[in-house]
Every structure is written in structure tokens, then in C-alpha cells.
N, C-alpha and C positions, 0 to 999 in steps of 0.2 A: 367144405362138404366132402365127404367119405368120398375117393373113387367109386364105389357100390352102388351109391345114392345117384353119383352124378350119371351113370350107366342107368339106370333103375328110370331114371328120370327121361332121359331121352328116350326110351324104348317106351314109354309110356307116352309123350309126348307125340312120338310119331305115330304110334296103336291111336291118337285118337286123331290125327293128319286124317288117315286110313279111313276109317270110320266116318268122318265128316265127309271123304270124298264120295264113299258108298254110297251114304245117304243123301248127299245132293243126286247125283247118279238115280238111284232111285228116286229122289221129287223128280229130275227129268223124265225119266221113263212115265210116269204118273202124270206130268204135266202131257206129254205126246198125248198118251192114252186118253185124257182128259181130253183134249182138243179132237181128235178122234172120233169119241163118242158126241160131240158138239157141246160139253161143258168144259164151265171152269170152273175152278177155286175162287171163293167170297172173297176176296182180298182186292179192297182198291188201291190202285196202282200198278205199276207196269212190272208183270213177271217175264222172266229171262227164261230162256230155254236151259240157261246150268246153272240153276235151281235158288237165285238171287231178285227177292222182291226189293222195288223204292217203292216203300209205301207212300200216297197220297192221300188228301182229304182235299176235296170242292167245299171252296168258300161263296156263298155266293151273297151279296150285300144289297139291300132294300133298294139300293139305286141299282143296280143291275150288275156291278164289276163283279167277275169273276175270276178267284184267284185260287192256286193250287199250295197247301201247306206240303211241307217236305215233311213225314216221321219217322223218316229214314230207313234203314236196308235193314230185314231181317232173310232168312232163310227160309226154304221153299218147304224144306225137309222138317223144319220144327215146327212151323201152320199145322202141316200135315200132322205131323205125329199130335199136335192137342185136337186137332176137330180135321177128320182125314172126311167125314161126311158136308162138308160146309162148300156146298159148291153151286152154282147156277146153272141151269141148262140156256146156253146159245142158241139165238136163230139168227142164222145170218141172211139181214133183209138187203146186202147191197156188197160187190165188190170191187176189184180192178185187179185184173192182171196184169204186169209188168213184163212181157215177155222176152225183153231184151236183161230183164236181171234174173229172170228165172224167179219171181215170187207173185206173191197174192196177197192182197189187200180187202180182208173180210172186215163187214163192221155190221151192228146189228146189237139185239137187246138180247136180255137175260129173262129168267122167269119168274120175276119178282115187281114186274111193272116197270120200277124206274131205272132197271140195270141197263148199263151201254159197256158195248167192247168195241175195241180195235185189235186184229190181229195181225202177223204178218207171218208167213208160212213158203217153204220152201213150193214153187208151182210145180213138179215134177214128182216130188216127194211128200206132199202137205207137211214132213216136219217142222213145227212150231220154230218160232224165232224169240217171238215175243210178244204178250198181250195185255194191252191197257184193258181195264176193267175196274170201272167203279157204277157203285148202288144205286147212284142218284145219277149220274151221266144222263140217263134217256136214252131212247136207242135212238143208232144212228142209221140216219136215213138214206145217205147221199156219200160217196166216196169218193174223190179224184187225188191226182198225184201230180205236183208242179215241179220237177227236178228231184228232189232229195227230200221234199215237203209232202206227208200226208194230209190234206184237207177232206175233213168229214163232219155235216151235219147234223144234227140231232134234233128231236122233235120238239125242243126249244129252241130252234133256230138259234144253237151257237155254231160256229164254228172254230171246231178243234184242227190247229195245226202241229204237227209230231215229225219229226224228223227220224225216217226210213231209221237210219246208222243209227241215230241215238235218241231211244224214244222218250224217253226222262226229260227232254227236250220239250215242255208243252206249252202252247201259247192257246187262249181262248179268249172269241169275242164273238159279242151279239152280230148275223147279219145284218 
């Protein structure tokens, strides 16, 4: 490859580094904002405060197991930029403050009937951390916190357990 090229190539290369960091930056900002106004983005699975969904899907089986697929990791910034209107309005019906970590533990349904969130947000600051949100979850009713364990029920009587650090982390089972 031509010196020129190879030059040409990396200055392009890093212009879109640039560009991707923006734009995540901006889904952050967008996600605060969101959380702020008591919505969020239609996206089931757990969005990150810097701007990284794991998408999920609920499986749920005639005999009652429920199991979560992975459809892995897209970007907060490209949701947005195809459908920037595709959002649920939150009501948060239950929490727990953690006052020894400085956060909050919001859980609660969407505007859609079967929506459930979980979120976790700075207590001082409400900046978002991160929020599980899928369509069919059901809201959740009941919220407590076991060590490093989010335990939250839902108006199907599952409980969702979620780990504080790492919320991609989900285990669900009938009470």
C-alpha cells in the first residue's frame, strides 16, 4: 500500500474512533435524559449508561421455565438514530436505597401494560447506571437487595435476581 493510502487510511480510521465515541456520548446523554423524564428506550435488555445494549428475549415454556436468550450487544447510538421515538414511559411502583453505596434501586412497569424495568442510579445524583427493561417482564412490584443480589418481583410472581456490578447477570424463578 502507497505511504498516502496508508496515512489516508488511519486518519479515517480514527475520524470514525471520533465519531463512534460522540455518538455513544450522545445515547448517554439521551439515556440520563430519558431516565429523567421517567422513560426509556423500547429495547429489551440491559442498557449501560455508555451507551452499550445486551440485548435479551424471555422465553417463557408451557410448563412454566423461564429462560433468557442472549442477541447480543448492539449500540445505544444506532437504536436511536433508526427509531429515536421508540420509548416507554416508566412508573416507578417500588424501590430501595442503598445508602451505604450511594444508589437506588427503582423497579416498576412501562406504558404498554406488560413492560417491567429495573434500574440502578446514582442516590445523590439519580445518574443512570443501568436499566433492564423488557416488554413482557410485567411490572415489578416488590424490590430488595441480598449483598450484591437485586431481588425483584413481578406481577407474575417471578423473581428476578440481577447482580448490582453485573446486571447481564439474570437468573429467574417462579416464587
Amino acid at each position: 500500500m502507497h505511504p498516502l493510502n496508508q496515512r489516508y487510511r488511519k486518519r479515517s480510521l480514527a475520524r470514525r474512533k471520533i465519531l463512534r465515541q460522540m455518538n455513544d456520548l450522545e445515547a448517554s446523554m439521551t439515556l440520563q435524559k430519558e431516565w429523567e423524564d421517567e422513560r426509556c428506550p423500547l429495547i429489551n435488555g440491559v442498557i449501560f449508561r455508555d451507551g452499550h445494549v445486551r440485548r435479551l428475549e424471555i422465553k417463557r415454556s408451557n410448563e412454566g421455565a423461564v429462560n433468557l436468550e442472549d442477541l447480543g450487544v448492539i449500540r445505544l447510538a444506532d437504536f436511536l438514530r433508526i427509531d429515536p421515538e421508540r420509548v416507554s414511559t416508566l412508573t416507578e411502583l417500588c424501590y430501595q436505597d442503598l445508602a451505604d453505596r450511594r444508589l437506588r434501586i427503582s423497579a416498576g412497569g412501562g406504558s404498554f401494560g406488560g413492560d417491567g424495568f429495573i434500574g440502578v442510579s446514582e442516590l445523590d445524583t439519580n445518574e443512570i447506571k443501568w436499566i433492564i427493561f423488557f416488554d413482557n417482564a410485567n411490572e415489578f412490584l416488590k424490590v430488595g437487595v441480598r449483598g450484591q443480589i437485586i431481588e425483584a418481583e413481578n406481577s407474575l410472581s417471578e423473581v428476578w435476581r440481577v447482580s448490582v456490578n453485573n446486571p447481564e447477570t439474570i437468573e429467574i424463578r417462579h416464587r
